[in-house]
Structure formats: C-alpha cells, structure tokens
C-alpha positions as CSV (number, residue, x, y, z in Angstrom):
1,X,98.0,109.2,108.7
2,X,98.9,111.7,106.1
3,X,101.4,112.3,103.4
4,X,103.6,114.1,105.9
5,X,103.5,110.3,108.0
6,X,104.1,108.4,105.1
7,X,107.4,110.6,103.8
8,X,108.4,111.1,107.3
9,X,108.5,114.7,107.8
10,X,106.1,116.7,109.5
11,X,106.5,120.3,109.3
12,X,105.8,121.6,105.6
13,X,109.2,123.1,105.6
14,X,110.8,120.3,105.4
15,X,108.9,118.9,102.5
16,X,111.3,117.3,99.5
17,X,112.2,120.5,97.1
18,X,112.1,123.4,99.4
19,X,114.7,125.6,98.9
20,X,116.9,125.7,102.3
21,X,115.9,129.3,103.8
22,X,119.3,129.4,105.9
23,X,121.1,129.2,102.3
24,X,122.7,132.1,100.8
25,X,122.2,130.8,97.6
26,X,119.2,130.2,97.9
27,X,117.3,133.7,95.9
28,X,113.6,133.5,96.4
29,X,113.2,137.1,94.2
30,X,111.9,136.8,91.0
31,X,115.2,136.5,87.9
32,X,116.6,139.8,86.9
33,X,115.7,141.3,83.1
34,X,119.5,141.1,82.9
35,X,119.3,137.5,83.4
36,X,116.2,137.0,80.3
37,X,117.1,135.3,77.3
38,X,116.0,136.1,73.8
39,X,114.7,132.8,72.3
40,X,114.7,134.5,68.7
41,X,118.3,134.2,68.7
42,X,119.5,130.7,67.3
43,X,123.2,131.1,69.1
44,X,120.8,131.3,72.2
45,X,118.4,128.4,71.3
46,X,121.7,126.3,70.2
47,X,123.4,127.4,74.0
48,X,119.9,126.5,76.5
49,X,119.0,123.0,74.1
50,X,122.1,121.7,72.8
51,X,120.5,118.2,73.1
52,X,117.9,120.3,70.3
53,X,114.7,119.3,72.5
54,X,112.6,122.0,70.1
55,X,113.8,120.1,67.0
56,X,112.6,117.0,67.9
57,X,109.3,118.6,69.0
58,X,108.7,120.6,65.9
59,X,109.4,117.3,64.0
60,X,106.4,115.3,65.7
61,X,103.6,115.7,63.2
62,X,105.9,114.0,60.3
63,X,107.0,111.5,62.2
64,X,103.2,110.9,63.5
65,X,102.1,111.6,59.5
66,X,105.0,109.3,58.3
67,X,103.4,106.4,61.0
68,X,99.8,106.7,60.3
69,X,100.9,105.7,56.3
70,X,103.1,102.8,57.4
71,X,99.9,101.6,59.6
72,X,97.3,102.1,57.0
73,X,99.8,100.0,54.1
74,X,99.9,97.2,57.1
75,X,98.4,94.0,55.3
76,X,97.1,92.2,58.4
77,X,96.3,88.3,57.9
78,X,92.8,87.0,58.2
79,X,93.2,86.1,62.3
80,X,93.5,89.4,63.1
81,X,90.2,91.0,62.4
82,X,88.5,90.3,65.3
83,X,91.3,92.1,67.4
84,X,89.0,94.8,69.6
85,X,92.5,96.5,70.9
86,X,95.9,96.6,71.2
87,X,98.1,97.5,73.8
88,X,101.5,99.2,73.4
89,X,104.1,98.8,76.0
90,X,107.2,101.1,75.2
91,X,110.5,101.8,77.5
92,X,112.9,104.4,76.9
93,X,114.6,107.9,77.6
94,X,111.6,110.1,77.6
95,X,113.4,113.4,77.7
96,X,109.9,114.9,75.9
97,X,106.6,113.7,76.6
98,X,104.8,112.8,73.6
C-alpha cells in the first residue's frame, strides 16, 4: 500500500493539483514579461496585497521587541520558579506564518 492506495488514485496524473491537460485554460508555458509586475511601485503593492500581508511582515521585529519587554517586566510569584517550560497553544487565521 502506497500513497496512491490511501488517496485512491493510481496513476500520477490524476494526483490532487494537476492541472487538467484536456483544459484550454490550462497554460503550462512559463508567464509572459507582459504579464510581470513591478513591486517598486506602491499602486502595484496596494493592487496584489490589499489585505497588506508585507505590512504586517515588516512590522514583526517591534511587535517581537515590544513582547520580549512586556515578558522581562513580568513579576512572576514565588511558585513559579521551578517551571522547566511552558507550552503555548494558539488558534487563529494564520494568513502569515510566523
């Protein structure tokens, strides 16, 4: 048994994701220069990530800076300081990996 069993197909062209080869719409040739963008124009960048994907990456280190300081003020009571780990369990849209 194989991946191919367990999915239930068994030829590779009919793995999850391939393009359909009997589509016309289907253009396997590499995109046109006509069809490039220019990411150093903002009316570009504001058009491709209107949800502003970059922003929120490029914000990362403060928000990571502005959490280290809010963990190192932490005043933990005396019960805690044998604690060897923690574990963090989070849930969420995760439209960008962090």
């Amino acid at each position: 048994m194989d991946a191919r069993d367990f999915f239930g197909y068994k030829n590779p062209d009919e793995e999850p994701g391939r393009p359909d080869p009997a589509d016309p719409a289907t253009d396997a040739g590499p995109p046109l220069f006509e069809d490039a963008v220019t990411l150093d124009d903002p009316a570009t960048l504001k058009r491709i990530d209107p949800e502003d994907m970059l922003g929120k990456v490029a914000e990362l280190p403060r928000q990571l800076s502005q959490a280290r300081r809010v963990v190192a003020a932490a005043e933990l009571s005396a019960s805690l300081a044998d604690v060897d780990a923690v574990v963090v369990l989070a849930m969420g849209g995760s439209a960008i990996g962090a």
